[in-house]
C-alpha positions as CSV (number, residue, x, y, z in Angstrom):
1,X,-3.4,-34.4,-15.8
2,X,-3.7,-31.2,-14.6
3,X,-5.1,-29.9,-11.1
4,X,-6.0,-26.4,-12.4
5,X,-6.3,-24.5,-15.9
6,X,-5.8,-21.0,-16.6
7,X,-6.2,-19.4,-20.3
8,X,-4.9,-15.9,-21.3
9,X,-6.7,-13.7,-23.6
10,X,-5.2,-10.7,-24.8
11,X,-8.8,-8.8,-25.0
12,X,-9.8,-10.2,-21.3
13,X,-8.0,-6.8,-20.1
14,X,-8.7,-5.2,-16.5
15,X,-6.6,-1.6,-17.4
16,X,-3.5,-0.3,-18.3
17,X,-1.0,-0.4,-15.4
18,X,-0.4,2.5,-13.2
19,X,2.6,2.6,-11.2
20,X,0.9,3.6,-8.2
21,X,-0.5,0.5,-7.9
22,X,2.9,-0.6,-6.6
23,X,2.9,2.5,-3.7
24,X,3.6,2.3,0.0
25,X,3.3,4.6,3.2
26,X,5.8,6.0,5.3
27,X,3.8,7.5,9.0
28,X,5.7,8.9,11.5
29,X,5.0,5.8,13.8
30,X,7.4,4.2,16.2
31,X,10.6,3.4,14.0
32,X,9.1,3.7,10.7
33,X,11.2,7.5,10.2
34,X,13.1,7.8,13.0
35,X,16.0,4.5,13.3
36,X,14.1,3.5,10.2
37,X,14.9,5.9,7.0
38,X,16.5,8.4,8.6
39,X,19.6,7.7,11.4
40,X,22.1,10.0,10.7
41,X,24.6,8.5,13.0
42,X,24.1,5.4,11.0
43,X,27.5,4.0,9.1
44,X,25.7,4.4,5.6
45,X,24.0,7.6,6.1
46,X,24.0,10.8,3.8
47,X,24.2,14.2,5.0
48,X,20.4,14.6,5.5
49,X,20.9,11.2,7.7
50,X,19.1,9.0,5.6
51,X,20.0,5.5,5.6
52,X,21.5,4.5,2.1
53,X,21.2,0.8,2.6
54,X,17.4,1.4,3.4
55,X,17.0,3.7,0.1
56,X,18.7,0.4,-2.1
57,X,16.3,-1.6,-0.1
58,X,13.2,0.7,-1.3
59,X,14.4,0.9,-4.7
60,X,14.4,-3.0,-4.7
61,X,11.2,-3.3,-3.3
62,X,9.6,-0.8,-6.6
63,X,7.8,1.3,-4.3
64,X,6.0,3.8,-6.5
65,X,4.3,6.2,-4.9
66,X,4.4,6.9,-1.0
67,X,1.5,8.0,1.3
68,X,2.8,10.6,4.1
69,X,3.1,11.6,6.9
70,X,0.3,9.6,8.2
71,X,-2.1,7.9,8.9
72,X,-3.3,8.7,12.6
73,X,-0.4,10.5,13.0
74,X,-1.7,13.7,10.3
75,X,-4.6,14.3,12.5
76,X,-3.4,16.6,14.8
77,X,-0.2,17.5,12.9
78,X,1.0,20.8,12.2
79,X,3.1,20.9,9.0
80,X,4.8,24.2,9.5
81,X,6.8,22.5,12.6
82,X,8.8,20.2,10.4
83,X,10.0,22.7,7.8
84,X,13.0,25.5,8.5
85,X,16.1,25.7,10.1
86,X,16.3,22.0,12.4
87,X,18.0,23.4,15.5
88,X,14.4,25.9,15.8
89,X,11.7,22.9,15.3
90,X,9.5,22.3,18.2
91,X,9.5,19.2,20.0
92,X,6.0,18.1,20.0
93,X,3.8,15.4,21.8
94,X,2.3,12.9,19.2
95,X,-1.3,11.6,20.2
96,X,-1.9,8.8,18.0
97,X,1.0,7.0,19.4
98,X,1.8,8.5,22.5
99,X,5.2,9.6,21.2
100,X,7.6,12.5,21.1
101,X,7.8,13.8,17.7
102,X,11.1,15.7,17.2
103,X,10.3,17.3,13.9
104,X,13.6,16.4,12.6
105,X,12.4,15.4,9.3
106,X,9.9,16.9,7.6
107,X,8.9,17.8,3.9
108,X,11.6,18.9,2.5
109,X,14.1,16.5,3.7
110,X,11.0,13.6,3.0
111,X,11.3,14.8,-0.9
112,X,14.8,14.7,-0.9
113,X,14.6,10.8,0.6
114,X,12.0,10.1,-2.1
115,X,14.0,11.5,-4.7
116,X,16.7,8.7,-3.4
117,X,14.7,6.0,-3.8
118,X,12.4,7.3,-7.1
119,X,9.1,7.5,-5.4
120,X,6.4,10.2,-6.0
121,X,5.2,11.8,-3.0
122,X,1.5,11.4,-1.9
123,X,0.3,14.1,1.3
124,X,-2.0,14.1,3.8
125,X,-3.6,16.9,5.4
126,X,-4.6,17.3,8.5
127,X,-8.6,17.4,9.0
128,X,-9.1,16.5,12.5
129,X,-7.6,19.3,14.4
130,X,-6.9,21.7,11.3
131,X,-9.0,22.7,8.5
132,X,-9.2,24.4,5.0
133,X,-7.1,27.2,5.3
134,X,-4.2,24.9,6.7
135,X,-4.4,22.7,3.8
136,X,-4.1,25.5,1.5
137,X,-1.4,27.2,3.2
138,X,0.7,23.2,3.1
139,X,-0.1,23.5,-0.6
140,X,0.9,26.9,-1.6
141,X,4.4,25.7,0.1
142,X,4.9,22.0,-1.3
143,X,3.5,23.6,-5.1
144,X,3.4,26.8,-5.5
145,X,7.0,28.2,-7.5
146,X,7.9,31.4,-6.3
147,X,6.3,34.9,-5.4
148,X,4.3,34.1,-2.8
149,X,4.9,34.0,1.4
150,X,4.6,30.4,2.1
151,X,6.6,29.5,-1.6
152,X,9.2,32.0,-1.0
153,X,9.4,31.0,2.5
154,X,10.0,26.9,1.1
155,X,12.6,29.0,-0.7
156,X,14.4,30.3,1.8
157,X,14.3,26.7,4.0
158,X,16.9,25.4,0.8
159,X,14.5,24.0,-1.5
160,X,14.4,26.3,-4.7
161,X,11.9,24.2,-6.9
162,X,8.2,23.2,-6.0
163,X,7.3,19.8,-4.6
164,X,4.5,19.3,-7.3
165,X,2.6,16.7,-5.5
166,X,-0.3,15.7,-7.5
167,X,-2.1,13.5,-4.8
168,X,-3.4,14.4,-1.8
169,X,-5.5,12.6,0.8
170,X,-7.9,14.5,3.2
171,X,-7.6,13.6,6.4
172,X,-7.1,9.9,7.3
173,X,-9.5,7.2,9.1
174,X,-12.2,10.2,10.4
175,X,-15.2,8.0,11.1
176,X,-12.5,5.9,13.5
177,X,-13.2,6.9,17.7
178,X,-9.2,6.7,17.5
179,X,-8.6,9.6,15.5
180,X,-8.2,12.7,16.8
181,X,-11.0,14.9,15.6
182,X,-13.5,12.2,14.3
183,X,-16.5,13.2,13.0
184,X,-19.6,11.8,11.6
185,X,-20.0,11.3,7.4
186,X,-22.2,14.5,7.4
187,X,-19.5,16.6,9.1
188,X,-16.5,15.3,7.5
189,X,-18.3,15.2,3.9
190,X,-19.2,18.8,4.0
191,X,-15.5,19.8,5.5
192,X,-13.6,17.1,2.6
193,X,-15.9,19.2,-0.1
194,X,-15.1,22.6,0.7
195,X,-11.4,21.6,1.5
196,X,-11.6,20.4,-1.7
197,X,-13.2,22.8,-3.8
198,X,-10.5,25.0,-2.1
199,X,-7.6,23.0,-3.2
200,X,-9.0,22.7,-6.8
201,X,-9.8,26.5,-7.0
202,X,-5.8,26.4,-6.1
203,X,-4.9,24.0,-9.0
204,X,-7.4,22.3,-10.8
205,X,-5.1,19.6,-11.6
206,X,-4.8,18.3,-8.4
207,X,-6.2,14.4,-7.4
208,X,-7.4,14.1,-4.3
209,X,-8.6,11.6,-1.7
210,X,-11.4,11.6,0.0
211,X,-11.6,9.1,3.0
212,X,-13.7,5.9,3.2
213,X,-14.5,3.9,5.9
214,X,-11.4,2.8,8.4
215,X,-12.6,-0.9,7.5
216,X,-15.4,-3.2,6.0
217,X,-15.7,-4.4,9.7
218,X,-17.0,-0.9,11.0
219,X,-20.4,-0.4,11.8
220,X,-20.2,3.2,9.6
221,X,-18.8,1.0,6.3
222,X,-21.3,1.6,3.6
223,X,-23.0,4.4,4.8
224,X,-19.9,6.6,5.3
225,X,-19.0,6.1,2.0
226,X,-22.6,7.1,0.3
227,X,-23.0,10.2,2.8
228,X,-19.4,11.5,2.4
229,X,-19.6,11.3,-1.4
230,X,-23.2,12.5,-1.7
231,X,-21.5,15.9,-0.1
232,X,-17.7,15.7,-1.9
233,X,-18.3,13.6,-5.2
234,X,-17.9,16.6,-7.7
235,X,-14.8,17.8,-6.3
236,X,-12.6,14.9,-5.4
237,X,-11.4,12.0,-7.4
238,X,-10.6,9.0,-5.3
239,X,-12.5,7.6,-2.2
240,X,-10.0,5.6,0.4
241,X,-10.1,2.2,1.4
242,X,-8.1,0.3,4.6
243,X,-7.6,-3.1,5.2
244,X,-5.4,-5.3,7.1
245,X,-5.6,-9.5,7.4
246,X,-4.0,-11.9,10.2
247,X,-4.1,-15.1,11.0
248,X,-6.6,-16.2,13.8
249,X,-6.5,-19.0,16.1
250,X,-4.3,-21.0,14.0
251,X,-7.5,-20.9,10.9
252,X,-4.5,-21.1,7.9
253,X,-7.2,-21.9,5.4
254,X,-9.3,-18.7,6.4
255,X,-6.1,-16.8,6.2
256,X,-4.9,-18.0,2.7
257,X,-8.4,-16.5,1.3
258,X,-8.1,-13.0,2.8
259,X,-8.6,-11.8,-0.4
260,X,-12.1,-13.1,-0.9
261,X,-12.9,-10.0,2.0
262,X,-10.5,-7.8,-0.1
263,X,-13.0,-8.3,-3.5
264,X,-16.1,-7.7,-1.2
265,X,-14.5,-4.5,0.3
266,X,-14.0,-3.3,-3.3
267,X,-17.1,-4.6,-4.8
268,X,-19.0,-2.8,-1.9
269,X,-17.3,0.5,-2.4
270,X,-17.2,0.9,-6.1
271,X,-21.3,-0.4,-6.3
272,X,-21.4,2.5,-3.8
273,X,-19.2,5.1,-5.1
274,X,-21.7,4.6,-8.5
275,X,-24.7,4.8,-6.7
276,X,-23.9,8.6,-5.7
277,X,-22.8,9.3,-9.1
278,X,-26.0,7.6,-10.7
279,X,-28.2,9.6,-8.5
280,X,-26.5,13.0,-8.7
281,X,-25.9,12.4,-12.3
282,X,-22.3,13.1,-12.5
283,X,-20.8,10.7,-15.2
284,X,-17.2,11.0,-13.6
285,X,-16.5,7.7,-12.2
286,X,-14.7,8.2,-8.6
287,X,-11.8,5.4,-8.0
288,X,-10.4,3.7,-5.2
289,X,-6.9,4.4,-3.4
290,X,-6.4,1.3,-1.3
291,X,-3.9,3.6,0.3
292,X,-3.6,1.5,3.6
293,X,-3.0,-2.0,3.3
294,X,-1.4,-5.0,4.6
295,X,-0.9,-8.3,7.2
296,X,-1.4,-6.7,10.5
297,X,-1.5,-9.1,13.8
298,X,-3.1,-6.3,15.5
299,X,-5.0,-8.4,17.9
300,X,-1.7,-10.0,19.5
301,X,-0.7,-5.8,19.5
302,X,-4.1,-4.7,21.3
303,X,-4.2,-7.7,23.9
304,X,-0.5,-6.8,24.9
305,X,-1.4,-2.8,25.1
306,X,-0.7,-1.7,28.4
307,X,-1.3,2.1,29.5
308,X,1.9,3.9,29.1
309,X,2.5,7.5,31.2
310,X,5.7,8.3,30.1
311,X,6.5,9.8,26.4
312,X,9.1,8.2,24.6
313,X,11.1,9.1,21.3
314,X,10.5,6.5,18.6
315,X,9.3,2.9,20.8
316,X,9.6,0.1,19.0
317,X,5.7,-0.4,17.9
318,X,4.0,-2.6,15.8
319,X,7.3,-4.5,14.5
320,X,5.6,-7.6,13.1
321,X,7.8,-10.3,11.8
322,X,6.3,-12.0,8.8
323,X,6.2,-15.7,7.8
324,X,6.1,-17.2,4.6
325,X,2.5,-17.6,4.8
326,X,2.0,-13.9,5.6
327,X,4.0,-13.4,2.2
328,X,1.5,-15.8,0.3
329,X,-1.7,-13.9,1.3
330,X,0.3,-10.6,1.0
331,X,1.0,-11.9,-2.9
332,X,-2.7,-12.9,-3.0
333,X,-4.0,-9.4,-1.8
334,X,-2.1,-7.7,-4.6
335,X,-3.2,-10.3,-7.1
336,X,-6.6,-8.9,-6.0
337,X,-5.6,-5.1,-6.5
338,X,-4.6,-5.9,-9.9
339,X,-7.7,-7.7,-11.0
340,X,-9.6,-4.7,-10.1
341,X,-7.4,-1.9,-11.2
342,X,-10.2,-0.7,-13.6
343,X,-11.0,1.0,-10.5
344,X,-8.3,0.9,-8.0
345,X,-5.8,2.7,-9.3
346,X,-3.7,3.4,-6.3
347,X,-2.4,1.8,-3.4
348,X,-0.4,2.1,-0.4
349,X,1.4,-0.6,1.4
350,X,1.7,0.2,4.8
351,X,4.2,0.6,6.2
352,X,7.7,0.8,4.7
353,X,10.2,0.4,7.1
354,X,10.1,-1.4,10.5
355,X,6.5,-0.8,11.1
356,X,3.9,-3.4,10.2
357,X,6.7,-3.3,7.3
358,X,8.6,-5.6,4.8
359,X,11.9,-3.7,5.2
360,X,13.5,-4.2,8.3
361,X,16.1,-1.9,10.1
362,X,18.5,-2.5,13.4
363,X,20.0,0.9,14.8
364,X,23.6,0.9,13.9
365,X,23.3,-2.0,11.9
366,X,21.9,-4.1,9.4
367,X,18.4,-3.8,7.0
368,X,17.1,-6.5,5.8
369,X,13.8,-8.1,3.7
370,X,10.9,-9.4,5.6
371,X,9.4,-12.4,3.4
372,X,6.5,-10.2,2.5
373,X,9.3,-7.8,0.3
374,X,9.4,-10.3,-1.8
375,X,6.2,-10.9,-3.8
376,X,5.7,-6.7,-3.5
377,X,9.2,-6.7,-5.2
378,X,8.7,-9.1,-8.4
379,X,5.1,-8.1,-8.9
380,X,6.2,-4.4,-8.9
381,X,8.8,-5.4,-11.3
382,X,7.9,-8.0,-14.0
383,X,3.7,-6.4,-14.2
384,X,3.9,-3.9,-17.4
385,X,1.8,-3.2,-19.6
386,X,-2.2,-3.7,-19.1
387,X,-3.9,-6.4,-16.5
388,X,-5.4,-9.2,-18.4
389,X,-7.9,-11.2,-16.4
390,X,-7.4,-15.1,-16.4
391,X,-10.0,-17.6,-16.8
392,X,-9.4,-20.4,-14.0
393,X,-11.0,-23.2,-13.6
394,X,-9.4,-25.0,-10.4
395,X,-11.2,-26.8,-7.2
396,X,-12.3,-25.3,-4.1
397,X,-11.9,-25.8,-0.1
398,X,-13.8,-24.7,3.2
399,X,-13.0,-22.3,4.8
400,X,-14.7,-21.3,8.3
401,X,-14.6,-17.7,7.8
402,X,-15.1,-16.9,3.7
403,X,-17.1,-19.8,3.1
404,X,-15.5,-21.7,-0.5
405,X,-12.4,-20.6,-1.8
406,X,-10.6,-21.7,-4.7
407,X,-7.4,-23.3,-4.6
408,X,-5.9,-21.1,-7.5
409,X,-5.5,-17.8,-7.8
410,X,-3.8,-15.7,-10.5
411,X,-3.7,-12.6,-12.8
412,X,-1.5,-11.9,-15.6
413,X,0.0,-9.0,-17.1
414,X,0.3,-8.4,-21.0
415,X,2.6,-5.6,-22.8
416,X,1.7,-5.3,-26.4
417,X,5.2,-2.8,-26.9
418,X,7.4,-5.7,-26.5
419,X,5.1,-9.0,-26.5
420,X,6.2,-9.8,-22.8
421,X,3.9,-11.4,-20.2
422,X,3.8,-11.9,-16.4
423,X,1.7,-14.1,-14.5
424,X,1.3,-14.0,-10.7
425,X,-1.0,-17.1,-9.1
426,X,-0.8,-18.6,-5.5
427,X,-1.4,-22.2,-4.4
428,X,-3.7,-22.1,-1.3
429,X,-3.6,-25.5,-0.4
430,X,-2.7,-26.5,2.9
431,X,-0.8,-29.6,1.7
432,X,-1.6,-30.7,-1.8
433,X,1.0,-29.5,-4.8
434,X,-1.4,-28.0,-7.9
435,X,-0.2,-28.9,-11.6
436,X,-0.9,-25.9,-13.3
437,X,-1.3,-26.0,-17.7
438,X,-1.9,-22.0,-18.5
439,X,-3.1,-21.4,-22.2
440,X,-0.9,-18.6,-23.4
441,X,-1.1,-19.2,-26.9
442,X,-3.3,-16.0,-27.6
443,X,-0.2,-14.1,-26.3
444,X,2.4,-15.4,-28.6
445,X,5.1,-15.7,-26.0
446,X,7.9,-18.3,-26.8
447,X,10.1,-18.7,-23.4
448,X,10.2,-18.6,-19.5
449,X,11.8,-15.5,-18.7
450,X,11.7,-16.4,-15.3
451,X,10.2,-18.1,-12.5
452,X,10.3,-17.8,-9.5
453,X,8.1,-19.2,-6.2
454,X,8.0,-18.5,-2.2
455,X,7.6,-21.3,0.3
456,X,8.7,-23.5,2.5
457,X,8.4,-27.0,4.3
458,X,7.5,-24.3,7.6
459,X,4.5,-21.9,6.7
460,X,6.1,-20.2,9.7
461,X,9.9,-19.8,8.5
462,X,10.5,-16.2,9.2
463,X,13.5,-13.8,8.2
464,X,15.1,-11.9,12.0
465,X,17.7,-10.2,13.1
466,X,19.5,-13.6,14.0
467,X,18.9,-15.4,10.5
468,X,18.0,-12.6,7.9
469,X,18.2,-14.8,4.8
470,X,16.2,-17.9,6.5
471,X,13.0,-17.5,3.7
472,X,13.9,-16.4,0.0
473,X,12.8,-16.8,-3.3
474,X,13.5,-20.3,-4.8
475,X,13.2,-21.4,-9.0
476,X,9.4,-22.4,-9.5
477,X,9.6,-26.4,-9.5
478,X,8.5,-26.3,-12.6
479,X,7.8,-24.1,-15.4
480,X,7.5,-25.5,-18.9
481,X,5.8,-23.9,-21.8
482,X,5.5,-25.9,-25.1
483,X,2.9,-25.6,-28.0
484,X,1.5,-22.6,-26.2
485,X,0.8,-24.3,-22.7
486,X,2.6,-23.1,-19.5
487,X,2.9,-26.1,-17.2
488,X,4.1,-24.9,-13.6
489,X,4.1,-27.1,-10.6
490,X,2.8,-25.1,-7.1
491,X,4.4,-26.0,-3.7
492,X,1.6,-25.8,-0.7
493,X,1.3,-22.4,0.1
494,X,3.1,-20.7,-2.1
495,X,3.0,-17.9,-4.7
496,X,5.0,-17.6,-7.8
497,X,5.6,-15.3,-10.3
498,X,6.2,-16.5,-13.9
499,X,7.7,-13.6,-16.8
500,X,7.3,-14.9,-20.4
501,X,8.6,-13.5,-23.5
């Protein structure tokens, strides 16, 4: 007898996949670039001093499309320091982090790293200190071919052909008191639309990002988002959304169901983001680029905070170690993504490396997978296709902070070119295994490709520097599929990934 049902129908589809669904953020943050990517005295660096065992890492992990340079870090950031000759690049101090910034990589050497690792390259410009005429002049350089003084000059720094970046975010975070340059949703809406405007009167073809609310929890959440788009809805494309989830005073069962606030967040935004467009009568529908997610035990971080005078080249910030129940919820969140990528269709996992990331890096020595790599790595590379949506019918549990939450969650991915299928589902159960039968006749698939499933007798096991394989992905218990029924047997706490062809 089963625990939990799930049936896949070919016409229950969410969207077609887009890759940068799968994208992640690089910020220079602590060791995130510098003794993260790029260490050129490193044993497996290149002659631009990136790390080569961090760019296989990357390339394992399938991220898509990266978000850069920041994050706080953008809003008082002046692009044309970090481009030219390295020996002339001024050493500058970093606000949103209290840090030296050496400038040392930049642009340029950024697109070369991402053309390492296959990633598309997503900018940020800087709206808190800077303006329109700065985020022009960073375009004309990154885009722009030849002819011109700021293309001619990208030229002349060693990088003949244009950057072509299609998506660009303005600003980061601006209704946050920690940015530099916050402003209210009045200001920043009519700055976003004529930066804009500018940019599209540039190339037409651009997509850009205007910025949400820093978080569901802040008091502007709603409200910035109508105000900002009432002012910037006909010129941008995307609206921003940031969220991060921890664990909290030991509440496992609140934690598991994160993404129950992840599907209100969206909900919120995109009844919102419709609103504006209903009432200004614009038919364009405006998306969502969850370009700053993640597990973030950032109240352990702010309780520890101490003032600090001094300025220091790359501290070690924000290096959280994950546990395999990080990795479940981290599964569950992009579970969540997926079943709403109708209208989020791009995301950013932040960060990539060492920060809040699920690459780790020691200087002069090894990199290695955090357990949240890998359900980012196997979603990223069995999901093809389009999204179906599953129909589940599984029980339900308390929990003290989303109220019920189901036991089961899933989504499945369905590509008609080759008849494959994936399907993605967690086990939130505290203790219980869940006997799974998944109805996949309607697909037509035959076989289990694969299947594979993270946990572990500890919901705490965690990979370090000491023990860097301790948590891994194990075979799925069990994964059957006869006369069109998948039968797969979930450890507590765990997520699994399942291909079918």
């Amino acid at each position: 007898m089963a625990d939990s049902t799930i049936a896949l129908d070919r016409s229950a589809r969410v969207a077609p996949i887009d890759r940068r669904i799968f994208g992640s953020f690089v910020e220079h943050l602590g060791r995130c670039v510098y003794d993260g990517i790029y260490e050129p005295g490193h044993p497996t660096a290149n002659e631009d001093g990136f790390r080569l065992d961090v760019v296989e890492l990357v390339r394992e992990l399938g991220a898509t499309t990266i978000r850069y340079p920041g994050g706080n870090f953008v809003s008082a950031f002046r692009w044309e320091d970090s481009v030219g000759p390295r020996d002339r690049r001024p050493v500058r101090r970093d606000l949103a982090w209290h840090s030296l910034e050496t400038n040392q990589v930049g642009l340029d050497e950024f697109a070369r790293f991402l053309k390492l690792t296959g990633s598309e390259l997503m900018l940020a410009v800087n709206l808190g200190t800077r303006g329109i005429q700065e985020a022009l002049d960073l375009l004309e350089y990154a885009n722009h071919p030849s002819g011109t003084a700021l293309s001619d000059w990208r030229i002349a720094n060693g990088t003949p052909e244009p950057h072509d970046v299609r998506m660009w975010c303005l600003g980061n975070e601006m209704d946050g008191p920690w940015q530099t340059g916050y402003m209210t949703a009045d200001d920043y809406g009519k700055l976003a639309a004529r930066t804009a405007q500018a940019m599209k009167t540039a190339d037409r073809h651009l997509e850009l990002v205007v910025c949400g609310s820093s978080g569901s929890g802040m008091p502007t959440f709603g409200e910035w988002e109508r105000i900002v788009l009432e002012h910037a809805y006909e010129h941008v494309d995307f609206i921003s959304a940031h969220a991060y989830y921890q664990e909290r005073g030991r509440d496992l069962g609140s934690f598991l169901a994160s993404s129950l606030d992840m599907q209100y967040f969206i909900d919120t935004v995109v009844s919102t983001a419709d609103h504006v467009g209903n009432r200004l009568k614009n038919r364009k529908k405006i998306n969502i680029s969850f370009d700053e997610w993640n597990i973030w035990y950032l109240d352990e971080h702010m309780a520890a905070e101490k003032p600090v005078d001094e300025w220091r080249y790359a501290p070690r910030l924000i290096e959280d170690v994950y546990t395999v129940a990080d990795a479940v919820v981290l599964g569950n969140l992009l579970i969540t993504l997926l079943k709403n990528h109708d209208r989020v269709r791009s995301a950013s996992l932040a960060q990539l490396v060492n920060v809040i990331a699920p690459i780790m890096t020691e200087p002069g020595g090894a990199a290695w997978r955090q357990t949240t790599f890998f359900p980012f790595s196997v979603t990223s590379r069995l999901a093809r296709g389009e999204v179906l949506r599953p129909s589940i019918r599984t029980g339900s549990y308390d929990t003290a902070v989303h109220g019920e939450a189901a036991l089961v969650d899933a989504v499945a991915t369905f590509d008609e070119a080759d008849g494959s299928a994936a399907l993605f589902v967690v086990n939130r159960s505290l203790t219980e295994t869940q006997t799974v039968e998944v109805d996949v006749r309607d697909l037509g698939v035959t076989r289990v490709a694969e299947a594979l499933s993270l946990w572990d007798d500890d919901v705490y096991a965690k990979n370090t520097l000491q023990d860097q394989n301790r948590v891994g992905l194990r075979p799925t218990p069990r994964a059957s599929l006869a006369d069109g029924t998948l039968t797969l047997e979930l450890p507590p706490v765990s997520w699994t990934a399942v291909a079918l062809g």
